[in-house]
N, C-alpha and C positions, 0 to 999 in steps of 0.2 A: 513595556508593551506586552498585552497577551500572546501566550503559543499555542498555537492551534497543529494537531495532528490530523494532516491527511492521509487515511486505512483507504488505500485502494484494492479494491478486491477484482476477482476477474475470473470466470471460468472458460477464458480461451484456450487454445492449447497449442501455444506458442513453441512447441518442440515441432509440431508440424507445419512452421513455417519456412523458409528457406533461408539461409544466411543475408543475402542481402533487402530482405523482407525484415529480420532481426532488427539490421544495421540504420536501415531507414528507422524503424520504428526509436531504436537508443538516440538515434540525431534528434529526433521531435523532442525527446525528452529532455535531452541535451540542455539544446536548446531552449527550453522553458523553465529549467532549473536556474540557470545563468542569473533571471528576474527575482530568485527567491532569497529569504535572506538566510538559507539553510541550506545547505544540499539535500536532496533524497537517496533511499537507497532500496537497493532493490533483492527481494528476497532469494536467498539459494534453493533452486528447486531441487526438489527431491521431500526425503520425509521432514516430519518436526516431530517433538515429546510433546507429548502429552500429558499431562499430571493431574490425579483427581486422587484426593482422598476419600475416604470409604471405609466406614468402621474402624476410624481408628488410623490405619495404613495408610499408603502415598503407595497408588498405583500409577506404573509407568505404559504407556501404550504409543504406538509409533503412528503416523500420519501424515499427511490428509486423505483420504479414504477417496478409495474413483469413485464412492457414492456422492462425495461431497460437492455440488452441484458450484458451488463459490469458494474460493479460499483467498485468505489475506495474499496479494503480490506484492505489494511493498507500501513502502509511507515515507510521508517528505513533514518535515517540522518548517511550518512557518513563524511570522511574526504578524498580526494584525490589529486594527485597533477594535475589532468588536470579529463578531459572528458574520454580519454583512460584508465585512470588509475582506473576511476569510474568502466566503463564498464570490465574489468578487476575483479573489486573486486565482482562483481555482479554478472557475469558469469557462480558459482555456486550454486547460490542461489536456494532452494526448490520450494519457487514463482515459479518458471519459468514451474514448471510442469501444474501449475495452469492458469495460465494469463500474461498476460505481466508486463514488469516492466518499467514504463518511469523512466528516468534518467535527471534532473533537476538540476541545478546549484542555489545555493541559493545566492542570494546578498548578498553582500557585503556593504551596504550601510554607 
């Protein structure tokens, strides 16, 4: 069966919510993870590397920039039998209150 990567991204700013605003929000997901045949995982906030060659060299630069109006928050690996069946599974996901969810087909290689 194909894997499909869900990139949820989100420019909310979840440090200025309250602890038991957190707590609520991990329960939905929780919960909707339970139905996947994957777990998801959720990204550590703070920076990330960045890597771009250039002339040659491997430059290193730290990130995601307060300009950056969206950044990846995390991703859940499904199983589906098509793209429909992806979006389908996804459909309810909590994310969605948050930011968008790209839907990605993983090779098969």
């Amino acid at each position: 069966m194909p894997k499909y990567m869900l990139l949820c991204s989100s420019s909310t700013d979840f440090g200025a919510m309250t602890a038991d605003e957190i707590r609520a929000i991990a329960a939905k997901y929780r919960a909707w993870r339970l139905n996947l045949s994957a777990p998801g995982e959720k990204l550590c906030d703070g920076t990330a590397r960045f890597l771009r060659k250039s002339s040659g060299k491997i430059a290193v630069s730290d990130g995601p920039f307060a300009e950056t109006k969206e950044m990846v928050a995390g991703y859940f690996m499904i199983e589906a039998d098509s793209y429909d069946h992806a979006v389908e599974l996804t459909r309810n996901c909590p994310h969605l209150e948050f930011g968008p969810i790209e839907i990605r087909q993983v090779d098969q290689v």
